[in-house]
C-alpha positions as CSV (number, residue, x, y, z in Angstrom):
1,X,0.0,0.0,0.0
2,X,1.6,3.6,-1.2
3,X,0.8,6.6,1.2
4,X,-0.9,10.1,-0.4
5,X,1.3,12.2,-2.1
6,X,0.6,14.9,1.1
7,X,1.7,12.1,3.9
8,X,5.0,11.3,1.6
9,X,5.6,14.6,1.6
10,X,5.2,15.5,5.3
11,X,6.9,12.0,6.3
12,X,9.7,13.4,4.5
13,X,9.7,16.8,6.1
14,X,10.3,14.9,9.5
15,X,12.8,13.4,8.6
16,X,14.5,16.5,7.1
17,X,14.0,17.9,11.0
18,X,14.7,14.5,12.5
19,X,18.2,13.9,10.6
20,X,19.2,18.7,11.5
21,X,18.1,17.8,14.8
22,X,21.4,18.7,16.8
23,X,20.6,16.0,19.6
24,X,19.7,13.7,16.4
25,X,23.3,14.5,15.0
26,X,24.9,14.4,18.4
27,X,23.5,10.6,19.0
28,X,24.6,9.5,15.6
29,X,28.1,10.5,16.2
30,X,28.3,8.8,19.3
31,X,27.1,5.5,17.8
32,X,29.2,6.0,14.8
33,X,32.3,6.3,17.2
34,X,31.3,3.3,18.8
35,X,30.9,1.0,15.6
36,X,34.2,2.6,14.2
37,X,36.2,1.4,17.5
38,X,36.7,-2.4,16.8
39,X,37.6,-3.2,20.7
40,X,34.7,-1.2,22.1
41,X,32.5,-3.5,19.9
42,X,34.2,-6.6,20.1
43,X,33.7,-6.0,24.3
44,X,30.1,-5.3,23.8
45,X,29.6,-8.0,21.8
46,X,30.7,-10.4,24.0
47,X,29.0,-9.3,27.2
48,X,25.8,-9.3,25.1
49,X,26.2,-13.1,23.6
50,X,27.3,-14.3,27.2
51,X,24.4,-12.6,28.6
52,X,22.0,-14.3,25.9
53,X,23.8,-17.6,26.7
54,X,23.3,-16.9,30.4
55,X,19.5,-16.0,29.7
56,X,18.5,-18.8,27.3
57,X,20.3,-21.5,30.5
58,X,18.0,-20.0,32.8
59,X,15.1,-20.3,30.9
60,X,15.9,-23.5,29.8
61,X,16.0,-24.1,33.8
62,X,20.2,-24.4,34.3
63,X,22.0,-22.5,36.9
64,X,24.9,-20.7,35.2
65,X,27.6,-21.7,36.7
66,X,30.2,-19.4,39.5
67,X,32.3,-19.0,36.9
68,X,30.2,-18.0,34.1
69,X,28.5,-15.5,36.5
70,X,31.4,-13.9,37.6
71,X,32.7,-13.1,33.7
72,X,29.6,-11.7,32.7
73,X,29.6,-9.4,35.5
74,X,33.8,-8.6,34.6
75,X,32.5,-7.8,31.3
76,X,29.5,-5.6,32.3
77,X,31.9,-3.9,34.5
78,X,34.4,-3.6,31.9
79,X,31.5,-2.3,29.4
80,X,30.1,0.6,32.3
81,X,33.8,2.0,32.6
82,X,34.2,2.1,28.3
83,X,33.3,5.9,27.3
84,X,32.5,4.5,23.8
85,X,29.9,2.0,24.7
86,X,28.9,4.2,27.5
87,X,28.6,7.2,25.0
88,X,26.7,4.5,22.4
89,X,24.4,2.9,25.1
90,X,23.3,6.7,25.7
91,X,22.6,7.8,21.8
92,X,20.6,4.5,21.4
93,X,18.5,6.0,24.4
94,X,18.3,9.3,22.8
95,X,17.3,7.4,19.2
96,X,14.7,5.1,20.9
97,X,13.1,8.2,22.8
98,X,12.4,10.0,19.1
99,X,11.7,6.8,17.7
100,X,9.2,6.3,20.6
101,X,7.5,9.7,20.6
102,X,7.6,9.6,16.5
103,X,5.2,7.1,16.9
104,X,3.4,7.3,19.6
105,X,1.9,9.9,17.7
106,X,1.4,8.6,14.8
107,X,0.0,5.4,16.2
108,X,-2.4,7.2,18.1
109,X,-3.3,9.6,15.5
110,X,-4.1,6.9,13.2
111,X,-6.3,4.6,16.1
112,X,-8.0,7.8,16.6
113,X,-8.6,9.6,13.6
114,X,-7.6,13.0,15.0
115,X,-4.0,14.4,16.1
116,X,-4.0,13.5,20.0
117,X,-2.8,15.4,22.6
118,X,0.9,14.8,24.4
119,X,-1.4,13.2,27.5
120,X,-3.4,10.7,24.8
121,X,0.0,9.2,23.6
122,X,2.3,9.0,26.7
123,X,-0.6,8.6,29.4
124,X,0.5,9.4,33.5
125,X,0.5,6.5,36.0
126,X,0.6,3.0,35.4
127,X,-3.0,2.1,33.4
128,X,-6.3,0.7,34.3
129,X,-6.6,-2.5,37.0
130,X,-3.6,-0.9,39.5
131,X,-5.7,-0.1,41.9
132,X,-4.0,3.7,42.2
133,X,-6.6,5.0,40.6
């Protein structure tokens, strides 16, 4: 299905803004510094795949072992104290956040047939059934 020639054009408009954005650019060059620093990734990667490993034992109803344990949380340590995956770990916040708002309201806009307000997409508290309410 192909979007009206008037969303297209809009769509791209956004992302003219979205890609000028300063905090955009700033988040960009801070993952881009990260994927360009082979030992940053190489340590990321491999905290990531032994916590996956680590994960899928659990669920699969092992106890990781001592050992196994105590490496992943070396390489989480080593991971916290590395500026570039530090600096990455914060842009892919920054990205998700636009990402999220982005379409939130264009999610919501479409479910409701009218642009919604900020309090329609990202609702206060913690939903229906909580009892807080």
């Amino acid at each position: 299905m192909k979007a009206s020639p008037q969303i297209t054009s809009k769509i791209v408009e956004l992302c003219e803004v979205l890609v000028s954005d300063a905090e955009v650019q700033g988040a960009r060059e801070k993952a881009e510094a990260f994927l360009a620093d082979e030992s940053a990734v190489s340590l990321y990667r491999e905290m990531a795949t032994l916590g996956r490993s680590l994960h899928q034992k659990q669920h699969h109803g092992e106890e990781p072992t001592g050992e196994e344990v105590s490496r992943f949380t070396d390489l989480q340590d080593k991971c916290e104290e590395n500026q570039a995956i530090s600096s990455f770990l914060e842009a892919q916040d920054i990205l998700r956040g636009i990402a999220e708002v982005v379409n939130g309201y264009v999610g919501k806009s479409l479910e409701r047939g009218k642009v919604p307000t900020e309090a329609e997409v990202f609702p206060q508290g913690c939903g229906e059934g909580c009892g807080c309410h």
